[in-house]
C-alpha positions in Angstrom: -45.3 55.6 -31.5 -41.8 55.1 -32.8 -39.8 57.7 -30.2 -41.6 55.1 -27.4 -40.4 51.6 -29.0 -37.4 53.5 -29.5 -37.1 54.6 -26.0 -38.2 51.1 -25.2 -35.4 49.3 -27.0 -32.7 51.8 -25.4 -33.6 51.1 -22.2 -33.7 47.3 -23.1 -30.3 47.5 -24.2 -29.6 49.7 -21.1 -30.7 47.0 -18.7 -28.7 43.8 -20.5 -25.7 46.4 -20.8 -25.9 46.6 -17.2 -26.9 43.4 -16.5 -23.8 41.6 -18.4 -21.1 44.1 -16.7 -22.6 43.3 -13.2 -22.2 39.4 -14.0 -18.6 39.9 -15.8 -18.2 41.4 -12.2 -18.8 38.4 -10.4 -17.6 36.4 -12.7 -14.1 38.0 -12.4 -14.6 38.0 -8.4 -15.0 34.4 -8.5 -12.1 34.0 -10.6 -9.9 35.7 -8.7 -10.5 34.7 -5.3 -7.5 32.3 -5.3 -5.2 35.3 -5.5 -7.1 37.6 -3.1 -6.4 34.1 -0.8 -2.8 34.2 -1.7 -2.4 37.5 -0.4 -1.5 36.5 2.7 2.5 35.8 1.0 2.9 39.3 1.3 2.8 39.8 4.9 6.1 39.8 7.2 6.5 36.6 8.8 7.1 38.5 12.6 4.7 38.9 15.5 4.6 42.7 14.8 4.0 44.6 11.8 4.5 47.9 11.5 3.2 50.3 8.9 2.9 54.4 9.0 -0.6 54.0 9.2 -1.2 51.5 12.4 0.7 48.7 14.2 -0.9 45.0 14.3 0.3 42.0 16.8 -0.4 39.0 16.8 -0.8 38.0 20.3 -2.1 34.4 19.4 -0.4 32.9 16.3 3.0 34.7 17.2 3.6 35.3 13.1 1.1 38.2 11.3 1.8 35.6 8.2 -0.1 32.9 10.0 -2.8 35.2 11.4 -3.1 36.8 7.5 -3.3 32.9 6.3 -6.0 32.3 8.6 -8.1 35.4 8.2 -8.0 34.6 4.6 -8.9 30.9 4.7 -12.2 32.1 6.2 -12.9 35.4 4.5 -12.7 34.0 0.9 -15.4 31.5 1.4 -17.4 33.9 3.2 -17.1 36.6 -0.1 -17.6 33.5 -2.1 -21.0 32.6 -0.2 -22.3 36.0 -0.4 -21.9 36.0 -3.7 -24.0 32.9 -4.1 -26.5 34.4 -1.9 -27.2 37.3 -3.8 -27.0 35.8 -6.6 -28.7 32.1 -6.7 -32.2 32.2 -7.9 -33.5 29.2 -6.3 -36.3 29.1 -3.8 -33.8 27.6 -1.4 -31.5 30.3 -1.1 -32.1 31.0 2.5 -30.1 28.0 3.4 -26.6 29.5 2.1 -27.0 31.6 5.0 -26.2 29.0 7.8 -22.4 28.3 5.9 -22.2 31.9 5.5 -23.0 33.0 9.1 -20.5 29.9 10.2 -17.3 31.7 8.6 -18.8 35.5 10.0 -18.7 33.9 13.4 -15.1 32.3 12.6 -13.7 35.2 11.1 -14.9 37.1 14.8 -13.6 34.3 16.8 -10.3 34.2 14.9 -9.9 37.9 15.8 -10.6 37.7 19.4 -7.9 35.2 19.7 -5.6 37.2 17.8 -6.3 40.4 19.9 -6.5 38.7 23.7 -4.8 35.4 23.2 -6.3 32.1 24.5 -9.6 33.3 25.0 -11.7 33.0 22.0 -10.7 28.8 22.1 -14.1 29.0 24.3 -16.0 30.3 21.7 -14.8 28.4 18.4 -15.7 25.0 20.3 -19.2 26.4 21.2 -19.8 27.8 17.8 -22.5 25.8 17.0 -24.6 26.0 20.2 -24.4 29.7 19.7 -25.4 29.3 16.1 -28.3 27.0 16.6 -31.1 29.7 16.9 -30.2 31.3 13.6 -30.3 27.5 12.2 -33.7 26.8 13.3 -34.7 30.3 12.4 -33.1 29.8 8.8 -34.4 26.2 8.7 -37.8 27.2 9.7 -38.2 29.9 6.7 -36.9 27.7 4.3 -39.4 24.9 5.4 -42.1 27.5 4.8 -41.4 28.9 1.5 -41.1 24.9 0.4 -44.8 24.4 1.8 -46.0 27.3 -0.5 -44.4 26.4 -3.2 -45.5 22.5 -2.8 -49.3 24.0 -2.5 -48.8 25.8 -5.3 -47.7 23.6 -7.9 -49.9 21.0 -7.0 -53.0 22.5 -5.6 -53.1 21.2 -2.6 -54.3 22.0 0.9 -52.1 20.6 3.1 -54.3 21.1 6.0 -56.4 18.5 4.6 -54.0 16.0 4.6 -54.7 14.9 8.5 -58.2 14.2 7.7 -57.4 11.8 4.8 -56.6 8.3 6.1 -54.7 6.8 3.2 -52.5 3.0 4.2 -50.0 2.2 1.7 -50.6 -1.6 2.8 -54.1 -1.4 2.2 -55.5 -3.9 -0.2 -56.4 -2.9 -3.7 -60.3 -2.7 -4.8 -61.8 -4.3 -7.3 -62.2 -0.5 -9.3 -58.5 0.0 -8.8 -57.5 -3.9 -10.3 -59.9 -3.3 -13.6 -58.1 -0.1 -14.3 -54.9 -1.3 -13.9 -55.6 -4.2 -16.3 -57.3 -2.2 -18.6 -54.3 0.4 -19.0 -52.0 -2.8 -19.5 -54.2 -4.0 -22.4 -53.8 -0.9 -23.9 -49.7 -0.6 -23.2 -49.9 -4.5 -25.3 -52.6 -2.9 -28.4 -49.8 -0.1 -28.7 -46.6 -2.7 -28.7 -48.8 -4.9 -31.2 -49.6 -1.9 -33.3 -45.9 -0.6 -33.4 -44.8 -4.1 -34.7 -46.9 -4.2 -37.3 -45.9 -1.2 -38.2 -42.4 -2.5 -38.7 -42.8 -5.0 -40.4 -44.9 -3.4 -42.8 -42.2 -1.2 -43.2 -39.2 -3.8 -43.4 -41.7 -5.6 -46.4 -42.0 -2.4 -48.3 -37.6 -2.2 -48.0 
């Protein structure tokens, strides 16, 4: 019995062990995304760079510094947004997906202008018609998992809601008045109690 609470409490401090290096992680991700932004200083200001590994041009900006800049501006929100996706517990996290998939198609866009030229301009101004499927889509699930989670706090069949007929200028009954009265003569017992309580009190001082 001891060896398993044992073996329990390892694996316990196992998990949190884990757990605290994954978010210390992230945590120094997040930090540091200004510099991995920044990182675009340390590319030559010339519309070729070579290296012994490949050659890049940059057809569209004319300066790799500019296309690095740009690349960047887009990439470090897009790391950033992933991380928040992965991350964010809330029932809502679908939605991160739309600004997420914006900055994907921006990086590809950004690309395609740096490798053909002109081209891509197309594209970036139609970004959001060709991104409006994967909004509804995203939209749609997030809709959804709100309707369960409505029905499940509250108990309530939603598909019963069409065949109640409630007007919020209807008049009130004569049921709904007495109540109402009778809760404020109880809200005016409690105030009179509570003075008297007072000022028993302030006497006794």
């Amino acid at each position: 019995m001891f060896k398993k609470i044992q073996s329990k409490n390892k694996l316990s401090i196992k998990g949190s062990s884990e757990y605290l290096l994954l978010g210390s992680i992230i945590a120094l991700a997040i930090a540091f995304s200004p510099y991995l932004f920044y990182l675009y200083e340390i590319f030559p200001s010339n519309p070729v760079w070579e290296t012994s590994f490949f050659t890049y041009e940059s057809k569209y900006y004319q300066d790799v510094l500019t296309a690095a800049w740009t690349y960047l501006g887009k990439l470090v929100p897009f790391l950033l947004l992933l991380l928040w996706f992965f991350t964010c517990k809330h029932w809502w996290y679908h939605v991160i997906l739309i600004p997420t998939s914006m900055y994907f198609y921006q990086i590809i866009v950004t690309f395609y202008s740096d490798f053909y030229g002109n081209e891509a301009y197309i594209m970036d101004t139609n970004g959001l018609i060709y991104l409006a499927p994967f909004f509804i889509i995203i939209l749609s699930i997030v809709y959804l998992v709100r309707i369960k989670i409505f029905d499940r706090i509250y108990g309530i069949d939603l598909s019963e809601l069409n065949e109640t007929h409630v007007s919020v200028f209807s008049p009130i009954s004569d049921k709904d008045m007495k109540d109402i009265k009778n809760f404020q003569d109880e809200e005016d017992e409690q105030y009179d109690d509570s003075n008297m309580i007072l000022e028993d009190y302030y006497r006794k001082l």
